[in-house]
C-alpha positions in Angstrom: 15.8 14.5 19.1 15.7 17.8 21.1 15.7 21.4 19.6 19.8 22.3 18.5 21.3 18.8 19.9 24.7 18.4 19.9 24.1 15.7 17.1 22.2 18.7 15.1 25.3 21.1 15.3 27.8 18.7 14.3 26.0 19.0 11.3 27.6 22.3 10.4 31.2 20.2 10.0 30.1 17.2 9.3 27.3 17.1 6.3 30.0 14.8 4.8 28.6 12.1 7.2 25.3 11.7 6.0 23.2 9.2 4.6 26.1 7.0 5.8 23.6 4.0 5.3 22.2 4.1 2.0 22.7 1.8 -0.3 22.6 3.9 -3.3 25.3 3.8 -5.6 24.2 7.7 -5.8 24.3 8.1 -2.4 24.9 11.5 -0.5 28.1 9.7 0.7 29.4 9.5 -2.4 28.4 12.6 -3.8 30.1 14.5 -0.9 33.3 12.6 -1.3 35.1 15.3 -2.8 35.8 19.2 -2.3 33.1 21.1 -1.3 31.7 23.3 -3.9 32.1 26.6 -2.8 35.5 26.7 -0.8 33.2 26.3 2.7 32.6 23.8 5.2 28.6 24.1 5.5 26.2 23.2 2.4 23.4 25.6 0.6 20.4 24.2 1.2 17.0 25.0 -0.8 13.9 24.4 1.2 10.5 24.9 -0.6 7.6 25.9 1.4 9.4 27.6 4.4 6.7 30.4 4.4 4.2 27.9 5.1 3.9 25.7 8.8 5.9 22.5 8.3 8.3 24.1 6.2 8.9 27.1 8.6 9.7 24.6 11.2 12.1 22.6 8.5 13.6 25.8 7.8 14.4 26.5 11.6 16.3 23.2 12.6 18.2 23.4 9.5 19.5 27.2 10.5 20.3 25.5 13.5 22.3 23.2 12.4 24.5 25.7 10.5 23.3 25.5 7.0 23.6 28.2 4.4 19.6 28.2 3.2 17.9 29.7 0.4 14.5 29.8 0.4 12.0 29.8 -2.6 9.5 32.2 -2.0 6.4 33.7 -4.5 6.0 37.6 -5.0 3.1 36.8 -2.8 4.2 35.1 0.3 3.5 35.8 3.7 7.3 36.4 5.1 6.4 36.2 8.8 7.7 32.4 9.3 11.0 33.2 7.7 11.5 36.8 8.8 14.0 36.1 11.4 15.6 33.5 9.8 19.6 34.4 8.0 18.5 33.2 4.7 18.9 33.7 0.7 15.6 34.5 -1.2 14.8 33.1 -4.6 11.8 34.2 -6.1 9.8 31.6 -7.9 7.1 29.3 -7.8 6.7 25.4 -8.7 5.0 26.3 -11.6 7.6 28.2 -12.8 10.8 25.6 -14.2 13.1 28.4 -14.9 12.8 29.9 -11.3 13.5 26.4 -9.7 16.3 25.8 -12.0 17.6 29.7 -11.1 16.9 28.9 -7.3 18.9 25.5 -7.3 22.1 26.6 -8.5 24.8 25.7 -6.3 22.9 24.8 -4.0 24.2 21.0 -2.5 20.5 19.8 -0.6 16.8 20.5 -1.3 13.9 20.0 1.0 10.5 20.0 -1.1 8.2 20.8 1.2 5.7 23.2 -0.2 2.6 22.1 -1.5 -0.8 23.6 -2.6 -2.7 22.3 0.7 -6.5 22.7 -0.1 -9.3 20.8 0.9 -11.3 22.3 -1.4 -10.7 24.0 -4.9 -13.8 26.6 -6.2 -13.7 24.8 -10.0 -12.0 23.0 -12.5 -9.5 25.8 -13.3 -8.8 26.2 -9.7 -7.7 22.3 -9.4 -5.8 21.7 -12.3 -3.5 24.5 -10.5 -3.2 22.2 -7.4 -2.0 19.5 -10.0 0.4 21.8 -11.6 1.8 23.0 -7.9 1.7 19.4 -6.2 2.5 17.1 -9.3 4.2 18.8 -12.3 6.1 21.0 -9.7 7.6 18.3 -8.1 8.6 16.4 -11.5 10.2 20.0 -12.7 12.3 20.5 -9.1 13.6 17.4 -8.9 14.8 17.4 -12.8 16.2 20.7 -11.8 17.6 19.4 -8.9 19.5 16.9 -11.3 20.5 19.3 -13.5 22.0 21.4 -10.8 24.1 18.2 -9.5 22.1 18.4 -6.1 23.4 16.0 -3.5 20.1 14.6 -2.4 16.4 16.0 -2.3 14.2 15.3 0.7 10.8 15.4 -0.6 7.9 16.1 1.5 4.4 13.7 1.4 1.6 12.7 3.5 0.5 10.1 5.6 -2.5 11.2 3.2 -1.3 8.8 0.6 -1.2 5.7 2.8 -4.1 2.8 2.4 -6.5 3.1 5.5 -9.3 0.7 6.1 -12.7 1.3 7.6 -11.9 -1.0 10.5 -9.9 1.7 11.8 -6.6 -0.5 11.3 -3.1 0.7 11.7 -1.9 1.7 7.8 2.3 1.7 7.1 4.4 2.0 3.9 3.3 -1.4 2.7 -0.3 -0.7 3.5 -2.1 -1.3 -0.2 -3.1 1.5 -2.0 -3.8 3.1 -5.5 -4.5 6.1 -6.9 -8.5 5.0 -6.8 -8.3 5.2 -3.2 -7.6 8.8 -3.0 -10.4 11.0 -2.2 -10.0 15.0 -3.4 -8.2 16.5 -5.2 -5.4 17.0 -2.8 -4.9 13.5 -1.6 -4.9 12.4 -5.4 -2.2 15.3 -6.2 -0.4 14.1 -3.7 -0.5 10.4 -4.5 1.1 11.3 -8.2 3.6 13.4 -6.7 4.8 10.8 -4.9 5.0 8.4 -7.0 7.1 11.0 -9.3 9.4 11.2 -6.2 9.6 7.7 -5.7 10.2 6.7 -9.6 13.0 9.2 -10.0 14.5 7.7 -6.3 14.4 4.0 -7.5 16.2 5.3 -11.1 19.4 7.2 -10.2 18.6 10.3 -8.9 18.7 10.6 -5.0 15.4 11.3 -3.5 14.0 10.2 -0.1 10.3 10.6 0.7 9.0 11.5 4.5 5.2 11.7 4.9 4.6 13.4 8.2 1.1 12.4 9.8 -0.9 15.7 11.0 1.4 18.1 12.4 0.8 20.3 15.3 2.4 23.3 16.7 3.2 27.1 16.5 3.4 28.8 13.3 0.7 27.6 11.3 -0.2 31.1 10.0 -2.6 29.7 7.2 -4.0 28.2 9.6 -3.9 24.4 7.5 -7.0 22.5 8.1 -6.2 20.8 11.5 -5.0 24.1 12.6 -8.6 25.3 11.8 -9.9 22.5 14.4 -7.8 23.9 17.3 -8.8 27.4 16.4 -12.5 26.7 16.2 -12.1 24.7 19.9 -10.6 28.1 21.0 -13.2 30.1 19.4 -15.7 28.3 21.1 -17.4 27.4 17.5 -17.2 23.1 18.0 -20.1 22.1 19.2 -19.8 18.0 18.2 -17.6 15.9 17.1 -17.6 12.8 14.5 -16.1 9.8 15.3 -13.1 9.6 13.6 -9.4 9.6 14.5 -5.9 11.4 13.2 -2.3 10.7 13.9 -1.0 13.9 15.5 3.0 14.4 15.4 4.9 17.5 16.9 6.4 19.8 14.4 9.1 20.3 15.5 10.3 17.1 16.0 8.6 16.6 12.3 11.3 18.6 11.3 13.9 17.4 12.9 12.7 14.0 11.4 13.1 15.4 7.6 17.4 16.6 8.5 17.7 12.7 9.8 16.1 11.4 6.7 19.0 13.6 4.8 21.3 11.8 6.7 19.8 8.1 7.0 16.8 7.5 4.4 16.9 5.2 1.5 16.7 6.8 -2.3 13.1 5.7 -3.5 12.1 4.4 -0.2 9.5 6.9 2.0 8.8 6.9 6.1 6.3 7.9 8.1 7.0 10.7 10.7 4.7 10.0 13.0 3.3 10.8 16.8 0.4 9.4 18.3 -2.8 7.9 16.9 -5.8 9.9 18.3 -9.9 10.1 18.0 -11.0 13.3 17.6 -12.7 13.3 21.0 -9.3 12.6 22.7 -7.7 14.9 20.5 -10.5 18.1 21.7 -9.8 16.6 25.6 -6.4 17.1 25.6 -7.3 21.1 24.5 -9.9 20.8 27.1 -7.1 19.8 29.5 -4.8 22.8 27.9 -7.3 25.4 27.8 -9.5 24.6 30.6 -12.4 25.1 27.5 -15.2 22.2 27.7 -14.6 19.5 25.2 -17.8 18.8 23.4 -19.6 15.7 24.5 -22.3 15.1 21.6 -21.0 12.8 18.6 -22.1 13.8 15.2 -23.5 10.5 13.4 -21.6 10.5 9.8 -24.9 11.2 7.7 -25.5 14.4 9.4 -22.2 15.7 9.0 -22.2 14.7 5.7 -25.1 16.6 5.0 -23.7 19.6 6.4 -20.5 19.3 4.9 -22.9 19.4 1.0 -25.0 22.7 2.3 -21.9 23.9 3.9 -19.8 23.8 0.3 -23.0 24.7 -1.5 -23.6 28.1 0.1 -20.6 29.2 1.6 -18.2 27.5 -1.3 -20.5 28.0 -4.6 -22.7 30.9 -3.8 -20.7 33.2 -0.7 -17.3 32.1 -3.2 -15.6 30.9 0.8 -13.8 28.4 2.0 -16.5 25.9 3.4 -15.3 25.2 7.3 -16.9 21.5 6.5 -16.2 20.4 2.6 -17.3 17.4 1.7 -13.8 15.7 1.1 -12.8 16.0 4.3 -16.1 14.6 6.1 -15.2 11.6 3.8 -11.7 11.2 4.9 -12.9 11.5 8.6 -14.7 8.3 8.0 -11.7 6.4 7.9 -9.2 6.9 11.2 -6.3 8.1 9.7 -4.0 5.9 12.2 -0.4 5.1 11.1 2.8 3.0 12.4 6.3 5.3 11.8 8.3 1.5 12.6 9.9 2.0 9.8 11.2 5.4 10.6 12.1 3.9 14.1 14.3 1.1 12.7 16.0 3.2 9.7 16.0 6.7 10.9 16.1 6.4 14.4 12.4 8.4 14.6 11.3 8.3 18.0 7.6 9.3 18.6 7.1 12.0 21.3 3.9 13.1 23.1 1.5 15.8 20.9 0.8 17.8 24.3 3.2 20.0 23.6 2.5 20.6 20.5 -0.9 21.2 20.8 0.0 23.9 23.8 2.5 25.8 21.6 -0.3 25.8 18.8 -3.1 27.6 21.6 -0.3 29.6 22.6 0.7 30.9 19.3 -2.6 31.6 17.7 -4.1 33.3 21.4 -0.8 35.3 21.5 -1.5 36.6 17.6 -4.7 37.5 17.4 -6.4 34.5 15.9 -9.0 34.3 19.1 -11.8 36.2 18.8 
């Protein structure tokens, strides 16, 4: 769907109209039956995590489309993302209850997109905060969300929870999967939060999960982790490659993807937003193609990036106190393709999957253009 369509701006007068298709007896349909709250035409809307990259780009389309937003931010956050937007501030932080219940109020829709997004975490202490963030935050700001007599929450996963094989095999909704199969911390906070999401969806309250794939594009000031690979290819620092493979989806249309799933989704049912299925050597050829910077041409057998990935984390994680480039979670989640179907998002949500070239332009763009090249 492009950037501020007509079908986007009709949202400002005509929120009333979504999730038209639901079968919920808690539907947003229902829910919006009556007055407005308010005395106004447009909704409040809460989105989590708009400082961040995905949720900056969330934040965006839904300022397009005419929504009064309020955005919960920490005492901490970097502002640039949300600078420019017209938007409310609530400071809080999902381990904080009484600041999500503060930041709810009156507030009609909630995207919960933030999560702690770490591939690594420096000790015990350190990842029982991720758990707090990702899984106990999520169970507080959707009771919260309840409390406040929120319409419908739009809760943000991750292809990372889906059940991929070794054979390289296209994974969906109804892949099988448990909480065994999830490697890290991350992908196992994740996994629980989800299923929190889920659970309430399926028992009254009205939540629908998305899990974008990988997304791509400008904005990611962190940088996240596949941000990091398109910054070391512009930095000159990737020298090999492992064979494995990611689905790469455009953020923006990501985005856009998370309003529709407001308007179309299923309570307790999630969908894949997703773009196109890529090996990492196709994914650093199309930046070759971009950038005009040589792709690298030497593949990196498993056991020797493993290996790296252990001295990598044991000096520069453990002794340095760094973020490893190469932890070992992540060299053991490249050893499954990460390939998904979005089908289902394409039969209930109208999800249509567009080209990552774009994507992965505006990303080289944004971090040459802000100094992340060097």
């Amino acid at each position: 769907m492009p950037r501020n369509s007509p079908r986007q701006k009709a949202l400002i007068s005509g929120w009333t109209k979504v999730a038209h298709t639901t079968t919920s007896s808690n539907s947003v349909e229902s829910h919006l039956a009556g007055a407005r709250t308010g005395g106004h035409d447009t909704p409040t809307v809460l989105v989590t995590g708009a400082t961040g990259f995905l949720g900056s780009h969330v934040a965006k389309v839904l300022a397009g489309s005419g929504a009064d937003l309020r955005l919960l931010v920490r005492p901490t956050s970097d502002l640039r993302n949300v600078n420019a937007l017209k938007a409310d501030r609530a400071i809080g932080d999902l381990r904080d209850a009484a600041s999500l219940k503060k930041a709810m109020s009156g507030c009609e829709f909630v995207f919960h997109v933030a999560a702690d997004y770490r591939l690594w975490t420096k000790n015990k202490a350190d990842a029982q905060e991720m758990y707090r963030s990702n899984v106990e935050g999520t169970r507080s700001l959707i009771q919260a969300a309840k409390e406040a007599g929120v319409r419908r929450v739009v809760y943000t996963s991750s292809v990372a929870t889906m059940g991929f094989q070794s054979d390289g095999s296209t994974a969906d909704e109804e892949s099988p999967v448990s909480l065994a199969d999830m490697i890290g911390h991350y992908k196992r906070s994740k996994f629980m939060a989800e299923q929190v999401a889920l659970e309430a969806g399926r028992s009254g309250a009205d939540v629908v999960v998305v899990n974008p794939s990988t997304p791509v594009g400008e904005q990611d000031v962190k940088p996240t982790p596949t941000g990091r690979i398109i910054l070391d290819f512009l930095r000159k620092k990737f020298p090999a490659y492992v064979d494995t493979g990611l689905n790469l989806v455009d953020a923006t249309a990501c985005a856009q993807g998370h309003v529709t799933a407001l308007e179309r989704g299923r309570s307790g049912e999630r969908y894949i937003l997703g773009g196109e299925n890529l090996t990492l050597q196709q994914i650093l050829q199309k930046l070759a193609a971009i950038t005009g910077i040589p792709a690298p041409t030497v593949k990196l057998p498993y056991a020797v990036a493993l290996g790296f990935s252990v001295l990598d984390t044991t000096f520069t994680g453990y002794v340095m106190r760094r973020e490893p480039r190469a932890t070992i979670d992540a060299v053991r989640m490249g050893r499954k393709k990460m390939f998904v179907s979005s089908a289902k998002a394409e039969r209930e949500l109208d999800w249509t999957i567009v080209p990552v070239d774009g994507a992965l332009r505006r990303a080289a763009e944004w971090f040459q253009a802000n100094g992340y090249v060097h």
